[in-house]
C-alpha positions in Angstrom: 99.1 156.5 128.3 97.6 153.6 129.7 100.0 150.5 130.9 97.9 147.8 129.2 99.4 148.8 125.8 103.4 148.1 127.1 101.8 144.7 128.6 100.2 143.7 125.9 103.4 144.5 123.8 105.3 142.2 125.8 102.6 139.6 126.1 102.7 139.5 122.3 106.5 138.7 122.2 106.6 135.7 124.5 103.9 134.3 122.9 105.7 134.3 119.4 109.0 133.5 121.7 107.3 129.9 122.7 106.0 129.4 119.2 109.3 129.7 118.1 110.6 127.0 120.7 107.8 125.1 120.3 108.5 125.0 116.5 112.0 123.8 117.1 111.3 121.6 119.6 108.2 119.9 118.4 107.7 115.7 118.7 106.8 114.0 116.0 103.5 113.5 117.4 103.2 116.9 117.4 104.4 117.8 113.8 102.3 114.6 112.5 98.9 116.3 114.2 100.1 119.7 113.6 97.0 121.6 111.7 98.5 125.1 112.4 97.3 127.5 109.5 98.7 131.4 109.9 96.5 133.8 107.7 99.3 136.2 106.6 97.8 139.9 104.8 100.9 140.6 104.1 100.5 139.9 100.4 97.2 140.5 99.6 94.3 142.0 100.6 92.2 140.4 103.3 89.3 139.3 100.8 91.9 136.8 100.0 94.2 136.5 102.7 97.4 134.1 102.1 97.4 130.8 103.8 100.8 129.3 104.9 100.8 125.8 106.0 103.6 123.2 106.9 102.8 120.2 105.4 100.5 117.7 107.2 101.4 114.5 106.4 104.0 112.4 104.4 101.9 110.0 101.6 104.4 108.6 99.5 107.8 109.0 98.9 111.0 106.4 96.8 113.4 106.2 99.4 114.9 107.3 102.8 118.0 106.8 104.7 116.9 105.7 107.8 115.0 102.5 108.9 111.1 101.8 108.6 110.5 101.3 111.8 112.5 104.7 113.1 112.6 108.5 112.9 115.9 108.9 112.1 116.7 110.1 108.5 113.4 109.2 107.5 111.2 111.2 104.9 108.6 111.0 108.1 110.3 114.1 109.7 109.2 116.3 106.8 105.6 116.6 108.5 104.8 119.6 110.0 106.9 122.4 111.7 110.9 122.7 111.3 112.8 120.6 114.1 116.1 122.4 112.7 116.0 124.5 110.7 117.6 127.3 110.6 120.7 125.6 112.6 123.0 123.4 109.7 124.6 120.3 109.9 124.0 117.0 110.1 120.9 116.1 112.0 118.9 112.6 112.8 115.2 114.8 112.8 115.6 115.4 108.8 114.4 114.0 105.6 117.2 112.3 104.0 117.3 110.1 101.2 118.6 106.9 100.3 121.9 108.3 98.6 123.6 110.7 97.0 126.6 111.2 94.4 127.9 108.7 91.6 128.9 106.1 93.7 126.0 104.6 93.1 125.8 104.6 89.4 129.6 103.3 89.5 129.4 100.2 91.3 129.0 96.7 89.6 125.3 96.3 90.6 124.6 99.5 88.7 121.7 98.9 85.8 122.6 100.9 82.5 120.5 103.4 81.5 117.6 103.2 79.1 117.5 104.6 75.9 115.0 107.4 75.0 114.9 108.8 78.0 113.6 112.5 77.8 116.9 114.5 78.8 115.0 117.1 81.1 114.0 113.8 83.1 116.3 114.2 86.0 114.4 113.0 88.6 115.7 110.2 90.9 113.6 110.4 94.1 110.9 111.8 95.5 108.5 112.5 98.7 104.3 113.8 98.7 102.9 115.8 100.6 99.6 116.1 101.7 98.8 120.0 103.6 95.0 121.0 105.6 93.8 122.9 103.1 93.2 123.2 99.5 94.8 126.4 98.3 96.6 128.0 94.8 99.8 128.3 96.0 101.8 130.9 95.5 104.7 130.2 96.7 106.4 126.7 98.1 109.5 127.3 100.5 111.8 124.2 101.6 114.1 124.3 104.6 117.0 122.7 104.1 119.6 122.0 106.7 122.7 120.3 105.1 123.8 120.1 101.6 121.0 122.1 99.5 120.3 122.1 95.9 119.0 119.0 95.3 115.5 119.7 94.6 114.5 119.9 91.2 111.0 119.7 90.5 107.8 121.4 92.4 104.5 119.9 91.4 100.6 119.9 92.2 97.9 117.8 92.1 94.4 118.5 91.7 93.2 115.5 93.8 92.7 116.4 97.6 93.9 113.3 99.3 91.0 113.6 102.0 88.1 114.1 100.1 85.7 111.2 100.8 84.9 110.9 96.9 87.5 109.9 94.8 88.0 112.4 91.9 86.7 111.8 87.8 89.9 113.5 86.7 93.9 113.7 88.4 96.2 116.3 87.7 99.7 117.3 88.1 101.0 120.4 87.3 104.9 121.4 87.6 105.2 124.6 89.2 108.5 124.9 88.8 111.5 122.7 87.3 115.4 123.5 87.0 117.9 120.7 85.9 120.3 119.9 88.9 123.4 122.1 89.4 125.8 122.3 92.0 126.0 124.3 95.0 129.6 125.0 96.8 127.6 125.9 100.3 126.5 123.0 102.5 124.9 125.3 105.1 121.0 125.4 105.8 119.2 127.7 103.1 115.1 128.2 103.1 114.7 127.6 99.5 112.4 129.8 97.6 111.9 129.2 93.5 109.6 131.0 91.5 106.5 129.0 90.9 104.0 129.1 88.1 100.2 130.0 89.1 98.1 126.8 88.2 94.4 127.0 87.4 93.2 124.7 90.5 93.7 124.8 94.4 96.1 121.9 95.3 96.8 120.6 99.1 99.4 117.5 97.7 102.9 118.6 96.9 105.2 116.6 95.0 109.2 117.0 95.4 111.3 115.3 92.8 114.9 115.6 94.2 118.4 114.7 91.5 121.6 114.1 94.7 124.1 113.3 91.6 125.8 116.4 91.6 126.0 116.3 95.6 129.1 116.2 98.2 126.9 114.3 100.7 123.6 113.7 101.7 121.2 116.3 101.5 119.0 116.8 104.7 115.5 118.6 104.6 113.5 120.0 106.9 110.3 120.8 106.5 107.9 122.0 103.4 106.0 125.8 103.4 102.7 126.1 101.1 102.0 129.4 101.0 98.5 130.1 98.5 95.0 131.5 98.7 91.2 130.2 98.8 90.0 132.0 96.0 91.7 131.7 92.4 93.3 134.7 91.8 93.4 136.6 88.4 96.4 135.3 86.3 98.6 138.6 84.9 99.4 139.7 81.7 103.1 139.3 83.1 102.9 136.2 84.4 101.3 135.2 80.8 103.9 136.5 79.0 106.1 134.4 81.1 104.6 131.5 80.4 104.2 131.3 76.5 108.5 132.7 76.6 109.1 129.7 78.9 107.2 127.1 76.0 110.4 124.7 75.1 110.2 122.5 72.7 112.4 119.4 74.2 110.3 120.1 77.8 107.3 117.8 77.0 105.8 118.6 80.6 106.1 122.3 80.3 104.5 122.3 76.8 102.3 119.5 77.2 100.9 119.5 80.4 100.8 116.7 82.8 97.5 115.7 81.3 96.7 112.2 80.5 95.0 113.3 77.3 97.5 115.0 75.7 99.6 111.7 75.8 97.4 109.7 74.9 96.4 111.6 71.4 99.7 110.9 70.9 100.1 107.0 70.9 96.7 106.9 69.3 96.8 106.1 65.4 95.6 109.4 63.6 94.4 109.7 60.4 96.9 109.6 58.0 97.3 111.9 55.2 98.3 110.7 51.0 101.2 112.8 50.3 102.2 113.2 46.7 105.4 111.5 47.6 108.1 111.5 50.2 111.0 112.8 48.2 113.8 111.0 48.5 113.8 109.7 52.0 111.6 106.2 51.1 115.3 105.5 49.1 117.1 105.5 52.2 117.3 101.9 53.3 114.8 100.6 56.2 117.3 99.9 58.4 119.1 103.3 58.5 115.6 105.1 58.8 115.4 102.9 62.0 118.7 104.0 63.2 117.5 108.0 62.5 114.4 107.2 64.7 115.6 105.9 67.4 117.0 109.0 68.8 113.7 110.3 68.7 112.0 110.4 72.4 109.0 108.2 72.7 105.9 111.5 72.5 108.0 112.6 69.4 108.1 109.2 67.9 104.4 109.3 68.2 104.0 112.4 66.7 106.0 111.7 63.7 103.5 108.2 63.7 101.1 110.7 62.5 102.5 112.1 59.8 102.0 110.2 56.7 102.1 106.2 55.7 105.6 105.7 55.2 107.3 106.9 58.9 103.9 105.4 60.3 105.1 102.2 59.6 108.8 103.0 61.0 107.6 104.5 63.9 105.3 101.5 65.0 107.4 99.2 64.4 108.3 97.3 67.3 112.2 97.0 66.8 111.9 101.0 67.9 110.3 99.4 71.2 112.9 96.9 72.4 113.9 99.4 75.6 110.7 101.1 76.9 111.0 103.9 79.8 107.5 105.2 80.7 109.3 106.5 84.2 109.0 109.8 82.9 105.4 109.8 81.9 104.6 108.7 85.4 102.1 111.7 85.6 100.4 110.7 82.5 100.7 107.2 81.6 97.3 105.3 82.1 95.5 102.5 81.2 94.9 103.5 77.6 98.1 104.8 77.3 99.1 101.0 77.7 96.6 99.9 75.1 97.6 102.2 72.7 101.1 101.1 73.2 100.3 97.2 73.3 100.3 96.5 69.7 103.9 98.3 69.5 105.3 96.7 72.5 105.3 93.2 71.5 109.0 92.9 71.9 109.7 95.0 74.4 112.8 93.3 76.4 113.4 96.4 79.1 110.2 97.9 80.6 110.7 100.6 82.9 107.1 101.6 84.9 108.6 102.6 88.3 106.8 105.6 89.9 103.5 104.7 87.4 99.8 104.2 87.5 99.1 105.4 91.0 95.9 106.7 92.5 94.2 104.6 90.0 96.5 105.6 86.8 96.5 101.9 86.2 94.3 99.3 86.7 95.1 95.7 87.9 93.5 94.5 84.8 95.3 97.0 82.2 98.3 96.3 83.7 97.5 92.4 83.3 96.6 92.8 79.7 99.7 94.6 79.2 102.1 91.8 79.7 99.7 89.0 78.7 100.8 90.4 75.0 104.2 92.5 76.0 105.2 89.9 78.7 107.3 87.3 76.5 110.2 88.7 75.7 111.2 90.6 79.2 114.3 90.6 80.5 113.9 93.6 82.6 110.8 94.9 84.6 111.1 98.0 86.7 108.5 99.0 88.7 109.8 101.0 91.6 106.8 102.8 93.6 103.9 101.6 91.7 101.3 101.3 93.9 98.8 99.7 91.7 100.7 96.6 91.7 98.7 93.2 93.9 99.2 90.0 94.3 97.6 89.1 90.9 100.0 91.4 89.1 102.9 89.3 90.6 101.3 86.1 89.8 100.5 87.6 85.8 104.7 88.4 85.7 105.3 85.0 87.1 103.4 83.4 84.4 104.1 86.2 81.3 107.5 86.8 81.8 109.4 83.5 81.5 112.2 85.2 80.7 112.7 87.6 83.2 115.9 88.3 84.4 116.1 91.3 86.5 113.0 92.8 88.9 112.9 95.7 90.9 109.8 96.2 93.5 111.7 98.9 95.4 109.4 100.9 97.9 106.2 98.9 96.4 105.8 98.7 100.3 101.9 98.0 99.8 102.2 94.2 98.2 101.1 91.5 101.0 104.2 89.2 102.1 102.4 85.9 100.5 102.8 87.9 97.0 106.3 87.8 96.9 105.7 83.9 96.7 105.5 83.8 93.0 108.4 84.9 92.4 109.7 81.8 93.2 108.3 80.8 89.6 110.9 83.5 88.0 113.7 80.7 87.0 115.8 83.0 85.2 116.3 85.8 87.9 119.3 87.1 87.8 118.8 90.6 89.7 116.1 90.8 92.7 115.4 94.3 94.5 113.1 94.3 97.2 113.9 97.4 99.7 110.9 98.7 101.2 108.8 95.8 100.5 107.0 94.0 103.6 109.0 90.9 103.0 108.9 89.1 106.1 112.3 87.4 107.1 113.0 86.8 111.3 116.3 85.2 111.2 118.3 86.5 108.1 121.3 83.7 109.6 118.8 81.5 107.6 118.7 83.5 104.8 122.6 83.9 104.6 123.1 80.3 104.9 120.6 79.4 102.2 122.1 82.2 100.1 125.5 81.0 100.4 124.3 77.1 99.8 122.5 78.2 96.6 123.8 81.4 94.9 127.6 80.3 94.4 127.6 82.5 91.5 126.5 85.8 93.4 128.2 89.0 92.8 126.2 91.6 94.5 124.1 91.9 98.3 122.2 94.4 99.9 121.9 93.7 103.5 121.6 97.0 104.9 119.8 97.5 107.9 119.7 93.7 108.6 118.5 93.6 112.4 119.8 90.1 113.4 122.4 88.9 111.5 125.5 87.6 113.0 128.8 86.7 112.4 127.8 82.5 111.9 125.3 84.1 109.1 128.5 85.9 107.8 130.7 83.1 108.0 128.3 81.0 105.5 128.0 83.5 103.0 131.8 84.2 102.4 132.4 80.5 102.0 129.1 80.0 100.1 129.7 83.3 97.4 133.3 83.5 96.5 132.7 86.0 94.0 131.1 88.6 95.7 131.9 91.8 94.0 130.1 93.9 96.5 128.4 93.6 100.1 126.3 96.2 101.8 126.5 95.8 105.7 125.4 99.0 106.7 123.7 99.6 109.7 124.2 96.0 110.8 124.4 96.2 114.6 124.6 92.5 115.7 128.0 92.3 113.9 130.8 92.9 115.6 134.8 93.3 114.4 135.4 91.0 117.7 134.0 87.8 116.2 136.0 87.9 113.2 133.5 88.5 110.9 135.2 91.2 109.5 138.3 89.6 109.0 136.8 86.5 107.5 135.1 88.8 104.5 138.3 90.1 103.7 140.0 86.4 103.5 137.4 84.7 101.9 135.8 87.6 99.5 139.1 88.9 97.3 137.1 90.1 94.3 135.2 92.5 96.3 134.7 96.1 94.7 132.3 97.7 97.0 131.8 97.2 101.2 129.8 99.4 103.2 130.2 98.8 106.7 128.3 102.1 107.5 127.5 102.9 111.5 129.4 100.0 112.6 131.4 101.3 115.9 133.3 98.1 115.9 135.6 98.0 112.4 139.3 98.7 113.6 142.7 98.7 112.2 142.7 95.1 112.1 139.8 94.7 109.8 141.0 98.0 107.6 144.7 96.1 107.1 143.0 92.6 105.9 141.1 94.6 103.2 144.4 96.1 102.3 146.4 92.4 102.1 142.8 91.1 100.0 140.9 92.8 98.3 143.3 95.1 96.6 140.3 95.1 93.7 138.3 97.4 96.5 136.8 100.7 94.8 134.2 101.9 97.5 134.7 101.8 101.0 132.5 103.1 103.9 133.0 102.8 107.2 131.4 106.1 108.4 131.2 106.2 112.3 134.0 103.4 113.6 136.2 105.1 116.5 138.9 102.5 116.0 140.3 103.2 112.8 143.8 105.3 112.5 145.1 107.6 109.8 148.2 104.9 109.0 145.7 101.4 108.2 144.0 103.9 106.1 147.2 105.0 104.5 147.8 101.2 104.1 144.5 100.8 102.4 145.0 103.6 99.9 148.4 102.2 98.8 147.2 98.8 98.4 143.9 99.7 96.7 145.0 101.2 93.6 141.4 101.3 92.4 139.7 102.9 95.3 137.3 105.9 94.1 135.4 106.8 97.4 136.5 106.6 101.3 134.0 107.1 103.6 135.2 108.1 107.4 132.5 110.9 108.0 132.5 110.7 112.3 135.4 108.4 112.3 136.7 110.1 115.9 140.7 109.3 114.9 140.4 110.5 111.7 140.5 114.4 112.2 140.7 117.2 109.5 144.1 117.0 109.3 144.6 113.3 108.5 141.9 113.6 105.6 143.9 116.5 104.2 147.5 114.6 104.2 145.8 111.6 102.8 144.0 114.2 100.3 147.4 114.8 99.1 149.5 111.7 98.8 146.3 110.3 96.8 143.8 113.4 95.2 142.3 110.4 93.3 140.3 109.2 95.8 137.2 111.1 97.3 137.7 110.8 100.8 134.3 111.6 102.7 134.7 113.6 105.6 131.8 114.9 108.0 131.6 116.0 111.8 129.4 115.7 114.5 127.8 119.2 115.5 
């Protein structure tokens, strides 16, 4: 035999051996211009060869841990090949978002929930995805690296993000959905779930991720589109599938995520004489109200349509007083608002986070919305809508007098001058604006004028606050006495030396929640204050200090009888066995515990 074929064998082999470390070592200039596309027959014939692709670029996504102007954490490192994966653990070049647990839901600041909200609407963030080509998937893996399971919604779109002509007509199409469980394991697992075939090629990938039920954070990876250029020929299996999976409470599965099935639904059908409506026009109006507003908003609809008498119920705006569209985000348009309007007119909590993007709703429908729902608001959400402008800021300036809490979370494509009008917004009670291109240089400024005006202020966010110091510090604890909760995290400027630390603890007794997250410099000292005052403490993190021992701690705990979470993940004196005796003199408290690899 001839020696080429042994040379070419091992030829072969390095060259998937340096794939492999290039995959794992890859920059992220690398992974962001990474076009690599491996034409697997493995699966099907070669008239239709399967196309595997990591994804290509990140287009949109609710939250991330890490900061805007980094790598670390952020929802950036999804883009192209694994930098991890399959190692597990806790690693700066994943995807990780902004939290995870009940902590969150528990604090003070916490907004309740709104009514009618579908309950197979779990989702609480999400990341696109944009891949090279247009394919029908069949099959869409996700590496992930630390704490897995909290995915819990694949879906398509129809619209390929770099075609130069925008599309007539946007789809999305789950392609597979699971309500969030809980995992035991926390090690790395390429996740695999059974999709549905859809009826058009896709290259945008939607995840829509639910960390309640999570130890920690979870960490991803990188995203696996596996699919094929031609549409292939849909089995009767996978039919039969299908129609068994119908469920009746799962308005996306049975619906569709098309526009027009919603909107036949808030549009005013015909409505039918009925002979009469046996007994149930006895029952008073009020208690008819009570039955229908457990209904969730496409059932109310439906029922809208059945004859003259729960027409009237149904449209009657008392039934519209809370209003979450969040879940319709893949649906709701500018008619849908119309239809809606003349229902609306009383609406006091509007929820339209993750809505009316890639020209869902218009500037103008959105404007025609409020100028007749606007009065009455009390609460707007609008997390991650991308439609909004500086006119739509200016219309909720002047249409919602009464507006007392806001949310523009991640609407990181509003100019900085927009956020003027909300100046206008007297009643403002509640403010969120992470993500947003709010321009601030010196946020000692911003302290001090917080502190001078906002005596009454119970909650702050400051995390990742570049430049704020301990004379910043020192004017907000005198200013807000009645802070119930302060977010520090990631603050480097301050430092435990300066008595920053101390001075919170003095001056702040009321305080429920403080996160002094990746702050090397909190030390006993600062951990025995919090014990002497603020015994009302319930949430503590101080996740990566080195100067913190096992007996302030213990100190802490027996003072603060309230305290729910502890969070001392890389705190070097506080090893295994310290968080297991202080597991057992208080099981109460969840004390968070994580290690460097």
């Amino acid at each position: 035999m001839s020696p080429v074929f042994p040379m070419l064998t091992v030829l072969t082999m390095f060259y998937y051996i340096c794939l492999r470390r290039r995959a794992r070592t890859a920059t992220r200039g690398e992974m962001m211009n990474s076009h690599r596309t491996i034409e697997s027959n493995s699966r099907t014939s070669p008239l239709n060869a399967e196309v595997v692709q990591y994804a290509k670029e990140v287009v949109d996504f609710s939250s991330h841990y890490g900061s805007e102007n980094s790598m670390s954490y952020t929802m950036w490192n999804l883009a192209g090949v694994p930098n991890v994966f399959p190692s597990s653990g806790d690693f700066t070049q994943t995807a990780v978002f902004r939290t995870y647990g009940t902590w969150w839901d528990q604090c003070p600041s916490a907004s309740l929930p709104f009514k009618r909200t579908p309950p197979n609407f779990q989702s609480q963030d999400y990341v696109e995805l944009t891949f090279e080509q247009q394919v029908y998937p069949t099959a869409v893996h996700v590496l992930e690296t630390y704490h897995p399971g909290a995915v819990i919604r694949i879906l398509a779109c129809s619209a390929n993000p770099y075609s130069p002509n925008p599309p007539t007509e946007v789809r999305w199409e789950i392609l597979w959905s699971e309500r969030p469980t809980k995992l035991n394991a926390s090690q790395a697992r390429q996740f695999k779930p059974c999709i549905k075939q859809i009826n058009f090629p896709t290259n945008l990938i939607r995840l829509e991720v639910n960390s309640s039920l999570l130890d920690y954070y979870t960490e991803l990876d990188a995203v696996v589109l596996h699919g094929v250029k031609d549409k292939p020929v849909l089995s009767l299996k996978t039919s039969l599938i299908d129609m068994n999976d119908i469920d009746d409470d799962a308005y996306e599965e049975k619906d569709g995520c098309g526009m027009d099935n919603l909107n036949k639904k808030f549009s005013s059908a015909v409505l039918r004489e009925g002979p009469n409506n046996g007994y149930f026009d006895k029952l008073p109006y009020e208690l008819i109200q009570l039955i229908l507003n457990h209904l969730t908003l496409p059932d109310l609809c439906r029922l809208a349509q059945t004859c003259k008498l729960l027409s009237q119920h149904c449209c009657d705006p008392l039934q519209y007083i809370h209003l979450n569209l969040q879940p319709y985000w893949a649906k709701l348009d500018d008619t849908s608002l119309e239809f809606l309007q003349s229902r609306c007119t009383l609406v006091q909590w509007l929820n339209l986070s993750w809505t009316g993007n890639r020209g869902f709703i218009s500037v103008a429908g959105f404007s025609r919305f409020l100028k007749v729902c606007g009065s009455e608001l009390v609460r707007l959400e609008l997390s991650c809508s991308h439609f909004l402008n500086e006119t739509c800021l200016e219309v909720i300036s002047e249409m919602c007098p009464n507006l007392q809490a806001l949310n523009l979370s991640s609407c990181d494509k509003l100019p900085p001058q927009a956020f003027n009008h909300i100046a206008k917004l007297c009643s403002l009670k509640r403010l969120v604006l992470y993500r947003t291109k709010v321009e601030i240089e010196d946020y000692d400024v911003i302290a001090s004028m917080i502190g001078a005006k906002c005596k009454k202020l119970r909650t702050l966010d400051l995390w990742r606050c570049k430049n704020i110091t301990e004379n910043g510090i020192a004017e907000l604890a005198s200013g807000c006495p009645l802070l119930e909760e302060l977010d520090l995290g990631w603050c480097p400027t301050l430092q435990s030396s300066t008595g920053c630390f101390t001075r919170l603890a003095r001056q702040l007794p009321h305080l429920q929640k403080l996160f002094l997250t990746a702050n090397r410099s909190v030390c006993d000292t600062d951990i025995e204050e919090l014990a002497c005052n603020c015994t009302r403490l319930q949430q503590l993190d101080i996740l990566g200090t080195r100067m913190v021992s096992p007996a302030s701690l213990r100190k802490l705990l027996e003072s603060c009888k309230d305290l729910s979470l502890l969070d001392v993940s890389f705190c070097s004196q506080i090893d295994n066995r310290a968080v297991l005796e202080l597991n057992a003199s208080f099981p109460k408290v969840f004390i968070k515990k994580s290690f460097t690899q």
